[in-house]
GUNUVO-566233 format. One record per atom (N, C-alpha, C): x, y, z. Coordinates in steps of 0.001 Angstrom, whole numbers, plus 524288, in hexadecimal, padded with zeros to 5 digits. Layout:
BEGIN
XYZ;...
END
This chain:
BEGIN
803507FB5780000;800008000080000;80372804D880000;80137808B17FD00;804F180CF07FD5F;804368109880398;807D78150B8043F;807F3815C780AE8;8095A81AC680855;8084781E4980F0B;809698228B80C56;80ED68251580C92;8128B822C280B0D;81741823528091B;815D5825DB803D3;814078204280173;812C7822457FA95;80FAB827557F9DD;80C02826DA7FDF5;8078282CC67FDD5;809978300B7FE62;80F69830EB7FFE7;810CC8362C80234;81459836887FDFB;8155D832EA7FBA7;8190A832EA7F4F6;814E58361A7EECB;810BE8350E7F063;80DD4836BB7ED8B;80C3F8327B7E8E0;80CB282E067E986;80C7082A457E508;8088C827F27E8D0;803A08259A7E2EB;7FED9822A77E362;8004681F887E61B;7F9D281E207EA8F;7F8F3819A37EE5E;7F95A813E97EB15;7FD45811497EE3D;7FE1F80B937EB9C;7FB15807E67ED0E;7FA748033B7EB8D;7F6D8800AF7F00D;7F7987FB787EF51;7F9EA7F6787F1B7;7FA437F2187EDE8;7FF607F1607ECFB;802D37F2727EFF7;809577F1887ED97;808CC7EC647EEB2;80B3A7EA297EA07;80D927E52D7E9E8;810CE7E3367E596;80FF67DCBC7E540;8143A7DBD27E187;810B47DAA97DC45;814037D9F77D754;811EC7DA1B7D369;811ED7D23B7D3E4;80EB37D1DA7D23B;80D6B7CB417D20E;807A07C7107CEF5;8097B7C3AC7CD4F;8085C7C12F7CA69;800F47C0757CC27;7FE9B7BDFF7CB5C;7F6BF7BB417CDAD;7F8307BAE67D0F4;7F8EC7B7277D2AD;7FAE27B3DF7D7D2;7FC0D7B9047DC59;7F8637B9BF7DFBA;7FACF7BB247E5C5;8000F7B9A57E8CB;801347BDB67E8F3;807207BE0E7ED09;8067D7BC667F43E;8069E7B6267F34F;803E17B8137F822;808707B3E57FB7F;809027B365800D9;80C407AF748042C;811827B274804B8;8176D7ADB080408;81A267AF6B8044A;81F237B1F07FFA3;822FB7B2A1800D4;826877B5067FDAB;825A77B14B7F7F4;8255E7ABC07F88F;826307A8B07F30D;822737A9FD7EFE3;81D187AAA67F280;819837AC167EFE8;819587B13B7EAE4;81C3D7B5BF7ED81;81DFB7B9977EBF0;81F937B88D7E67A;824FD7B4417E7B6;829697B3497E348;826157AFC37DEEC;821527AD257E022;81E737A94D7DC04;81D527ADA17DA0A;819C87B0F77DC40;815FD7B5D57D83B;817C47BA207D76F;81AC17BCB37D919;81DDA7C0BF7D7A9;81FFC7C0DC7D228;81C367C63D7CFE5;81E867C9137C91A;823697CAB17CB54;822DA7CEEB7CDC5;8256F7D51E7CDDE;824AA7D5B57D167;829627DAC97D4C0;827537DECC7D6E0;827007E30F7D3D8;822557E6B57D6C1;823B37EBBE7D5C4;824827F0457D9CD;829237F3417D927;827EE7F5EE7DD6D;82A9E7F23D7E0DC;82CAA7F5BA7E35F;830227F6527E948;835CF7F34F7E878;8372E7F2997EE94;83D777F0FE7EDED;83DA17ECB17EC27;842CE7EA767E9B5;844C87E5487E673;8437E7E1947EBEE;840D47DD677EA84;840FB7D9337EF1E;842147D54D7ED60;8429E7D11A7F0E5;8438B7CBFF7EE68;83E727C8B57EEC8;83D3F7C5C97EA1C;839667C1357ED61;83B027BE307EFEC;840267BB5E7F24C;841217B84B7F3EF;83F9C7B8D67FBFE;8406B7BEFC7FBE7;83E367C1AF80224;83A677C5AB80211;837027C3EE7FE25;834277C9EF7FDC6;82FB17C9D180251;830577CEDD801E6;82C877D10880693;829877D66380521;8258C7D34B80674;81F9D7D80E801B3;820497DD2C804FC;81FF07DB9980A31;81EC77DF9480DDC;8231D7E52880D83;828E97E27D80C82;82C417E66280CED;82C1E7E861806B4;82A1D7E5F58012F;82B107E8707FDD8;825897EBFF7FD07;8232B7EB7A7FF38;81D847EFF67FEE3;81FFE7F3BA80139;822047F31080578;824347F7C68071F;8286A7FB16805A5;8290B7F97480144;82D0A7FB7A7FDAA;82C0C7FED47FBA4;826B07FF637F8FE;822DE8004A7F51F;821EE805BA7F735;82321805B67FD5A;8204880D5D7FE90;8247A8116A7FF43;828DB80E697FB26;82D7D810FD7F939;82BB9811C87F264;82A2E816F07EF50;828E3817267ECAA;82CF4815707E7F8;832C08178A7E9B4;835CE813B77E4FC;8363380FC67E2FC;8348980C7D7E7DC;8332E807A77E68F;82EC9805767E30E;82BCD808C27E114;827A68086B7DCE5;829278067C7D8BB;828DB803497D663;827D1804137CF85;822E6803E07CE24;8218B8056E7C83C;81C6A805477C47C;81BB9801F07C2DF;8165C801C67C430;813C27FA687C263;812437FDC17BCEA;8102C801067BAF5;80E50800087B68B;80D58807B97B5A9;80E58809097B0F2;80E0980ED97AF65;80809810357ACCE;803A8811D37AEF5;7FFEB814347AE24;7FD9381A327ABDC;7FD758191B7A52E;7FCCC81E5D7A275;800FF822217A434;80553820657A122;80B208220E7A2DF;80A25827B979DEB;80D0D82CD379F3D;80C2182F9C79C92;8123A831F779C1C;8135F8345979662;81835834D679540;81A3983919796C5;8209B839B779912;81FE183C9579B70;8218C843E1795B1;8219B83E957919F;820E58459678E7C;81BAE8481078D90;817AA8434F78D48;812648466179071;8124884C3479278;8162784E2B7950C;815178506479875;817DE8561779659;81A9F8551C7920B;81C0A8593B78EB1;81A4085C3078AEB;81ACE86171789AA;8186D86299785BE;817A4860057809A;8133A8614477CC2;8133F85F65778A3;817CC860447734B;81A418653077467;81F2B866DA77180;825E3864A6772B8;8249C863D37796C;8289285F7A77BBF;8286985A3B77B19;8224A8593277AA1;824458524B778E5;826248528D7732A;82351855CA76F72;824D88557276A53;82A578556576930;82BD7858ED76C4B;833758594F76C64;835938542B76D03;8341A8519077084;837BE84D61770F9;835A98485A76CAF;830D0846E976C44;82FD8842827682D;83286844F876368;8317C8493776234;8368C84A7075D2B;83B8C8499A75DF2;83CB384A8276003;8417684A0E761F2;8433F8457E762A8;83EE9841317656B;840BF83C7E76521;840B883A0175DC5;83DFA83CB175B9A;83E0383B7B756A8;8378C8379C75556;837178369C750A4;833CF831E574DCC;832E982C8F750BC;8301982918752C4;832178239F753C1;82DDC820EB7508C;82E6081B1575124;82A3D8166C74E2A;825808174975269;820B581AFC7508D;81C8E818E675515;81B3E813307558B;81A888127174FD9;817B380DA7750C2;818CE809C674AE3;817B48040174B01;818D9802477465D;8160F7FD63744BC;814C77FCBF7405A;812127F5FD74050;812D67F3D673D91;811587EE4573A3B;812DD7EB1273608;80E3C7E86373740;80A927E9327319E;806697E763730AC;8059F7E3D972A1B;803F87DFAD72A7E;803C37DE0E725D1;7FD3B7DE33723FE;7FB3F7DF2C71E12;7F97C7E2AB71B0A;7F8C87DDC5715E7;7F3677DB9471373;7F27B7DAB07112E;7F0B87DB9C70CD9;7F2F47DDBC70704;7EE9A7E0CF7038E;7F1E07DE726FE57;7EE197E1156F9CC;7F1457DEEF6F54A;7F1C57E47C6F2A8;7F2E07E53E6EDFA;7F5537EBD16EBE2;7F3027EA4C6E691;7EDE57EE2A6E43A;7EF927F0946DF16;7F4167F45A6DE1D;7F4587F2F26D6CF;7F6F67F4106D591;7F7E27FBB26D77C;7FB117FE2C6D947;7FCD2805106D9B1;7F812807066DE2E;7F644803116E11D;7F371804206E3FA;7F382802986E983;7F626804146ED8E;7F897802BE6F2D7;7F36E8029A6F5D2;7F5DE7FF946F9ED;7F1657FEAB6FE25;7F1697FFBC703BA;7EE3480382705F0;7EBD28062A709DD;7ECC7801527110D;7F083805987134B;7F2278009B718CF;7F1E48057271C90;7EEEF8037C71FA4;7ECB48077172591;7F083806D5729A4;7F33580A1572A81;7F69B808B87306E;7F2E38096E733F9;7F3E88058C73630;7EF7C8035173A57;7F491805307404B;7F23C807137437A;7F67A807EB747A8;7F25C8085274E5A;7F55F806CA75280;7F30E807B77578E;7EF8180C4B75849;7ECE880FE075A83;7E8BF8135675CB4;7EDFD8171C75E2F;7F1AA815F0760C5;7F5FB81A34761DB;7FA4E81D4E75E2B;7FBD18199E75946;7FFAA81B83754AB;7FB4C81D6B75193;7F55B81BA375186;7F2F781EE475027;7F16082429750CB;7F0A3827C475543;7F0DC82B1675880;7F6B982DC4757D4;7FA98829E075810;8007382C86756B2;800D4830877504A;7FE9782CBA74E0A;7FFE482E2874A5B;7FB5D8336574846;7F84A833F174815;7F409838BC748F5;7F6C783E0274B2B;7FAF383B3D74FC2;7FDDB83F1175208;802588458574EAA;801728484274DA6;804FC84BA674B57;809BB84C2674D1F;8095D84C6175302;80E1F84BA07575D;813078483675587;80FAD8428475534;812EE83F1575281;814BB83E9474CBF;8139B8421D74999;81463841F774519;817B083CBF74201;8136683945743A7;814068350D740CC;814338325973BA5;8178C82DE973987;8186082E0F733F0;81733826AD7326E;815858242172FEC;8161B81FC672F69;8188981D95728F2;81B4481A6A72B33;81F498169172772;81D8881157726A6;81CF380F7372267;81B0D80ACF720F8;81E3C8080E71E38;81EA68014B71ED2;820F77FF7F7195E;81D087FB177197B;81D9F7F7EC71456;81A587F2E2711EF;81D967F01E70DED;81C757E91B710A5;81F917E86170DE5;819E27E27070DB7;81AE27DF697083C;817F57DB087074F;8194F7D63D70AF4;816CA7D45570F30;818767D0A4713A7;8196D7CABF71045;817C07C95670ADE;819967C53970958;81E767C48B7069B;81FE47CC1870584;8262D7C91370466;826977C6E86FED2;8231F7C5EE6FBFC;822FC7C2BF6F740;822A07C5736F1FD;8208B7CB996F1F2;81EC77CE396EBEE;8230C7D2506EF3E;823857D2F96E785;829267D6826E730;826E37DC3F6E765;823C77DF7A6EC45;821DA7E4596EB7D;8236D7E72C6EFE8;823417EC7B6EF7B;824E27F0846F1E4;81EF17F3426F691;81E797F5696F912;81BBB7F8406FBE2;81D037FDB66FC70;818ED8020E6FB53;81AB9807A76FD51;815F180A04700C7;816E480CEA703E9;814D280BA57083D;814228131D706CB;80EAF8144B70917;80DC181B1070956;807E781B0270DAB;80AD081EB47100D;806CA8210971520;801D1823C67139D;7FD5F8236B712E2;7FA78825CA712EE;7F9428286071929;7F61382F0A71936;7F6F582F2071DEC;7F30E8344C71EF2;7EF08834E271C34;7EBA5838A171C67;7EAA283C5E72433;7E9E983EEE723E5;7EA678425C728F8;7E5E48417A72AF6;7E7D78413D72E8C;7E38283E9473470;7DF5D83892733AB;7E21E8364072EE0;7E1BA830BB72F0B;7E5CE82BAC7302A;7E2DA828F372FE0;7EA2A8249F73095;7EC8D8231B72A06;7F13F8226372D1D;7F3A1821627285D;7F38E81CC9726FE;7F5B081C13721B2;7F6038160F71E46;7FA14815E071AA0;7F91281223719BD;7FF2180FD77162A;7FE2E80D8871116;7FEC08107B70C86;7FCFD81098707C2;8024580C6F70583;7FFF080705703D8;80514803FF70272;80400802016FAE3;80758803726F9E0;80A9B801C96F3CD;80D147FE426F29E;80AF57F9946EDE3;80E257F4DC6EEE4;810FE7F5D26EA10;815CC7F4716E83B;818CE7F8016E3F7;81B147F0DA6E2D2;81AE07F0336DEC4;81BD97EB996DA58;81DAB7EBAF6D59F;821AE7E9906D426;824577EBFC6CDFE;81EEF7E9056CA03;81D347E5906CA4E;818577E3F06C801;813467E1FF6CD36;8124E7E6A66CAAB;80D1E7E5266CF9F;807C57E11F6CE47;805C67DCEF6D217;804267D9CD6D2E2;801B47DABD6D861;7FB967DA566D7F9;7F8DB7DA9F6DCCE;7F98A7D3A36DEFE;7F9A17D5726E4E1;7FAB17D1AF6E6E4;7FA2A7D2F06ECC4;7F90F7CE906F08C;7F9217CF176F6CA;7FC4F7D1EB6F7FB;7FC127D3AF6FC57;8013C7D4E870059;7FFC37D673705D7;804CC7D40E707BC;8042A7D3C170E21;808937D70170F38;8063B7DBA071041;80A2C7DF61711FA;80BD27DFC871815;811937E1FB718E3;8134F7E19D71DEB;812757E62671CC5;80FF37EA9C720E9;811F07F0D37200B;812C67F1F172648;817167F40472566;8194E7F5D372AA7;819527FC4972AD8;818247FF88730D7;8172C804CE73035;818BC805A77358A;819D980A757353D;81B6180C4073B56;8192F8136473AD8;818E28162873EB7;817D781A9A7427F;81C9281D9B742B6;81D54820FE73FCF;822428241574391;82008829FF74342;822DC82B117490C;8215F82F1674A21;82161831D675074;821CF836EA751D5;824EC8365E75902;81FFF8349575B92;8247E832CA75FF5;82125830B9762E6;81EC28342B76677;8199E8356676714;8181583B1676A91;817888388976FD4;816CF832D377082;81595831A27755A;81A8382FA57788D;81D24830D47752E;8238F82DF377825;823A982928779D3;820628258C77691;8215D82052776F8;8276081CAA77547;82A6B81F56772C2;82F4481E6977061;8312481ECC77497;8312881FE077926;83557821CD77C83;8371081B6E77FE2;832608191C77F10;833BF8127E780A9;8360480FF277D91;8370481105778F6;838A480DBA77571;83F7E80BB77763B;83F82808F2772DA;846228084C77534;8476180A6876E26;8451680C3276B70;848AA80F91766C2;8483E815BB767BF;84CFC81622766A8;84CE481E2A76476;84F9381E2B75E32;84CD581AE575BF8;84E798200D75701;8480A823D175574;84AC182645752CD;849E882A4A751DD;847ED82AE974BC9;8448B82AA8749C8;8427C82ACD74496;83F6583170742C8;8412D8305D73FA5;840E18369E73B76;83EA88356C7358B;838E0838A47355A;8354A8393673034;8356E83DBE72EFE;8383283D48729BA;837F98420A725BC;8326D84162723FA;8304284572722E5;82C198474572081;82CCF84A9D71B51;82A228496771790;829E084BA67114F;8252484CC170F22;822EE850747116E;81E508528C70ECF;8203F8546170997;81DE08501B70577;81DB7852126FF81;8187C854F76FC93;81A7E85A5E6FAA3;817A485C326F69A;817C185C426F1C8;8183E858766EE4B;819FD857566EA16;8184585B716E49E;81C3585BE56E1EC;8181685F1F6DBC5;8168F85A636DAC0;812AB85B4B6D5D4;80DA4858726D4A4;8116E855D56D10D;81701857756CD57;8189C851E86CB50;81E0E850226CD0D;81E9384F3A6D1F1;8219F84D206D3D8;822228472B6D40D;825B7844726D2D3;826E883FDA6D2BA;8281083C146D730;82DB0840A76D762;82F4483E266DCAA;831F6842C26DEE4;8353E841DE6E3BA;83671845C96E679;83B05842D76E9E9;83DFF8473B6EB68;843A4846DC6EDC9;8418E849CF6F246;842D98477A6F76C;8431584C006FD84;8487984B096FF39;84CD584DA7700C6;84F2884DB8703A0;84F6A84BE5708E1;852138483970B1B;8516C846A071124;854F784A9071616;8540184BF871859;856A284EC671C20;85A22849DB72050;85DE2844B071D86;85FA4840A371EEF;864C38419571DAB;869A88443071FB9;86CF78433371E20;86E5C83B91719E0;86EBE8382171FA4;86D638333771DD7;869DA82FC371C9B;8678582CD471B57;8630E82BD071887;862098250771C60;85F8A826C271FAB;85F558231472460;85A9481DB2720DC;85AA0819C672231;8551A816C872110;84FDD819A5721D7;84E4081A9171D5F;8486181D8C71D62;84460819DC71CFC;8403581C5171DEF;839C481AEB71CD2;8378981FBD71AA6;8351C81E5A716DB;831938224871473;82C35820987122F;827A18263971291;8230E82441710F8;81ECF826DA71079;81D778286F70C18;818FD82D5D70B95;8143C82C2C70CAD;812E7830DF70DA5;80E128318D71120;808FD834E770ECC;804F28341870C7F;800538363070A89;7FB35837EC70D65;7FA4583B9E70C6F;7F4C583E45710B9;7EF9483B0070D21;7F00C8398D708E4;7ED248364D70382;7EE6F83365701D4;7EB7B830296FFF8;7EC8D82AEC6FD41;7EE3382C456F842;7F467828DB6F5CD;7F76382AFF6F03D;7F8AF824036F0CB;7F3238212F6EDBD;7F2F881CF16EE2F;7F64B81ADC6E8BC;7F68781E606E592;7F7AA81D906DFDE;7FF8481DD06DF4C;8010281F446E2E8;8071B81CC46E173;80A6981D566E62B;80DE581BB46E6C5;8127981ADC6EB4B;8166B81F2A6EB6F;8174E81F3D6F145;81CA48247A6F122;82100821BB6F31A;82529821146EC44;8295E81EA86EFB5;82CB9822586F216;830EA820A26F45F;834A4822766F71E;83ABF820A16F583;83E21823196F772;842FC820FE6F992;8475F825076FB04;84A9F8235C6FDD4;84F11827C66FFF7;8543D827426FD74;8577682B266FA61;85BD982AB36F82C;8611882E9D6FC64;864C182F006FA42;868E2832756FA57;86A6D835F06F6B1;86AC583A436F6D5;86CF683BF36F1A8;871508405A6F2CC;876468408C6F28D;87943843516F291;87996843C06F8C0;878848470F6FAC0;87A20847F57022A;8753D8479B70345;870148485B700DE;86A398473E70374;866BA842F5700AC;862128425470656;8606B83D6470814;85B5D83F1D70674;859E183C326FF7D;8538983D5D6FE35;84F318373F6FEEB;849CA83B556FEAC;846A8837886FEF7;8444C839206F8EB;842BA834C36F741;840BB8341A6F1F9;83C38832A26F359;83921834AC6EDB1;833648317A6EFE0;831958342D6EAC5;82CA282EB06E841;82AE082E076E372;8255282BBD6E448;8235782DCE6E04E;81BC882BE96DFB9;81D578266D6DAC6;819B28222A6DBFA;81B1081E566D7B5;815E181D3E6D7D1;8141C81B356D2B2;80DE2817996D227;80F43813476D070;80C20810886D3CA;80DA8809756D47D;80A0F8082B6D054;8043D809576CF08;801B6809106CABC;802B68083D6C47F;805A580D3E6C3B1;8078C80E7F6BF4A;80E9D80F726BE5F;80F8B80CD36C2B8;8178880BE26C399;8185C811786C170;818E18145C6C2B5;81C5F81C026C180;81A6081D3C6C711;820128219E6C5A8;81F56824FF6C95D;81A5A82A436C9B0;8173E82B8B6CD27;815B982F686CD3E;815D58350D6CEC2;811F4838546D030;8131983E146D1EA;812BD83C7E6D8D8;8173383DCF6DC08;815A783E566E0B9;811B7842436E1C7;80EB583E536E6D1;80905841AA6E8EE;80C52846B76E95E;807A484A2C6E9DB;80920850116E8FC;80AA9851E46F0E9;807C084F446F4BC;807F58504C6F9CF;809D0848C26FD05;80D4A848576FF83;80E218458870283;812888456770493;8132C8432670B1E;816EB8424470E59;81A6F83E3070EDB;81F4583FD670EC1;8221F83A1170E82;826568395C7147D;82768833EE7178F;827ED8356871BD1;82EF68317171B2B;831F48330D71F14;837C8830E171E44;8389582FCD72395;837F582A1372587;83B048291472964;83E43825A972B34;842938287172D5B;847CF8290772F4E;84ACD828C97338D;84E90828F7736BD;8518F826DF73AD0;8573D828FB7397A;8592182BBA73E02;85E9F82DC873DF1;861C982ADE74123;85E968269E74457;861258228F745CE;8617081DBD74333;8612981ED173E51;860428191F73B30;8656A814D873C00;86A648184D73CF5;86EDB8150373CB6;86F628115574292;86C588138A744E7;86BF780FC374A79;8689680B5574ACF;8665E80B987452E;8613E8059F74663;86463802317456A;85FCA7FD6E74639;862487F99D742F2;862DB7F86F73CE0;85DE07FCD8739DC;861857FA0A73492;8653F7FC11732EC;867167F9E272F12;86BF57FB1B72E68;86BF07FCD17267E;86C95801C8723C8;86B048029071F03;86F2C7FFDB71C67;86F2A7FD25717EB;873FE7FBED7149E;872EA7FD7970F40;876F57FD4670C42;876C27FD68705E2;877597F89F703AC;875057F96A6FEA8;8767B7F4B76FBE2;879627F7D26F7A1;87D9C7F4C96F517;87E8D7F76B6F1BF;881DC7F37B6ED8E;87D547EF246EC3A;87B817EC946E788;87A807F08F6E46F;87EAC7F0606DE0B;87E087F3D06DA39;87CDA7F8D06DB19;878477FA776DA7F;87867801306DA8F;8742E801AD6DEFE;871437FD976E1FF;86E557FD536E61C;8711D7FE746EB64;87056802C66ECA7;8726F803DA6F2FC;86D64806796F6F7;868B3803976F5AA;8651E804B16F8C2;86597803C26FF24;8656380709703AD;865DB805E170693;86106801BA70878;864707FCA870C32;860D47FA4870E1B;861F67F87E71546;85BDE7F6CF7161B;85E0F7F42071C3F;85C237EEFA71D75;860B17EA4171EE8;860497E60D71E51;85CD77E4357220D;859F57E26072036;855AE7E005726D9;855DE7DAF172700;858E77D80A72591;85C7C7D2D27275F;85EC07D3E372A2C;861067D77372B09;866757D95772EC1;864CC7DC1A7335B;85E8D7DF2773265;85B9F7DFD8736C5;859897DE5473A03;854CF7D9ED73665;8539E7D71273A60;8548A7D30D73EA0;858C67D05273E19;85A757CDDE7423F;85B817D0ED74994;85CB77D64174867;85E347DA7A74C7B;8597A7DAD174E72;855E37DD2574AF0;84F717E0EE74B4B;84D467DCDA7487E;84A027D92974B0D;847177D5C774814;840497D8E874804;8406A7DCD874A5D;83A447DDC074914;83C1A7E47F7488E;83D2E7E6BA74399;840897ECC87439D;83A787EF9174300;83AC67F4327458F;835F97F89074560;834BB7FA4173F4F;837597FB1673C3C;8364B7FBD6738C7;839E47FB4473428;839437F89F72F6C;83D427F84F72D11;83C177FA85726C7;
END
């Protein structure tokens, strides 16, 4: 029972000290103890071999001797900061993975005509993402889970304002042939964390999304952006539409040229194989890591004939990271 020691400490009436233990009643002598005894909690180190209830209760109206059985609507303590002070520091801490999934996806593809996939997500990354605070971005890839037809996937965000977003997918075939497919599509969340849930995590890197709001002239093809990358770290990239531009694909890719680091990017119709006019309005998103040289993959060249595409071996990965966040 609590006494008024504790009352004069100012901490809530206790009532019920005891030991933490299994159904079974604690009841008789010391062995009894040692059959049913979980845990203690709370108070001085004893032994079971001499324990004595009487002297470790009385331990208990020594408040150091406390520990927490359990944290009840724990509140953070940046809670308690302004809204311009928490913002400082989640920037600061940078971008992280809110959230991520791998869902497989049954459909078949006409011909120049991609097919419509709902990110389906928890009640909370939903709410996250609505968030402006968090200025959140999502990354997708797809790949065919049987492994067996020789086709490509391009993957584009649809993302109309104040609805959810979706994932507009392109099946790209040097001779196209309708046919099944069991798609793996994998997607993740990035974006700060406003609730400082990262702060448990056991990673700190640090991830960084360029943003490219394009206004294109009406006969633009393709287009060159400059990267603000001295080095040209492993990217992800992936445009983003307020409307459905169901009628052709936005490719991509990242070069070098002379001392700067471009992003390329082209309208193609899978329909009618040419290139087209890029949409006249859309966003394209780049993300990145200045800690890339500290992961585990590792980038290499090939440099078979005039091929020096960079690549990263995931034979050589997976044995280390057999289940990697994102690859």
């Amino acid at each position: 029972k609590a006494n008024s020691e504790a009352m004069n400490l100012g901490v809530p009436n206790i009532a019920d000290v005891g030991i933490s233990r299994d159904t079974n009643k604690m009841i008789g002598n010391s062995n009894d103890y040692r059959s049913n005894c979980v845990e203690f909690i709370g108070g001085k180190l004893v032994c079971l071999k001499d324990f004595n209830e009487t002297a470790w209760a009385k331990s208990l109206e020594d408040y150091n001797n406390w520990d927490c059985v359990e944290f009840r609507n724990p509140i953070s303590v940046f809670n308690f900061l302004s809204g311009d002070k928490q913002r400082e520091i989640y920037v600061l801490l940078g971008k992280k993975i809110l959230y991520s999934k791998t869902e497989t996806y049954d459909c078949s593809f006409d011909r120049g005509i991609p097919v419509t996939f709902k990110l389906k997500s928890d009640a909370n990354i939903s709410k996250i993402l609505q968030n402006r605070d968090a200025d959140c971005n999502i990354f997708a890839t797809v790949v065919d889970d049987e492994e067996t037809n020789n086709e490509l996937f391009n993957c584009q965000i649809l993302w109309p304002q104040d609805y959810e977003p979706k994932l507009i997918i392109h099946c790209i075939q040097e001779n196209f042939r309708k046919h099944a497919c069991k798609l793996k599509i994998s997607w993740m969340v990035i974006g700060y964390d406003i609730y400082f849930d990262s702060l448990l995590s056991e990673s700190d890197v640090q991830l960084k999304v360029l943003k490219y709001d394009f206004n294109t002239k009406k006969n633009q093809l393709m287009l060159n952006k400059i990267l603000p990358i001295k080095n040209v770290p492993p990217c992800i990239g992936i445009p983003v539409f307020n409307k459905s531009e169901n009628s052709f694909i936005i490719g991509h890719h990242f070069y070098k040229f002379q001392d700067r680091n471009v992003l390329f990017a082209f309208a193609y119709c899978l329909k009618n194989k040419c290139y087209v006019k890029l949409p006249q309005k859309f966003i394209f998103y780049t993300l990145f890591s200045n800690a890339y040289e500290s992961l585990p993959l590792k980038v290499r060249k090939c440099f078979f004939l005039f091929n020096r595409s960079p690549f990263v071996d995931i034979e050589e990965l997976t044995p280390k990271f057999p289940n990697p966040k994102y690859v």
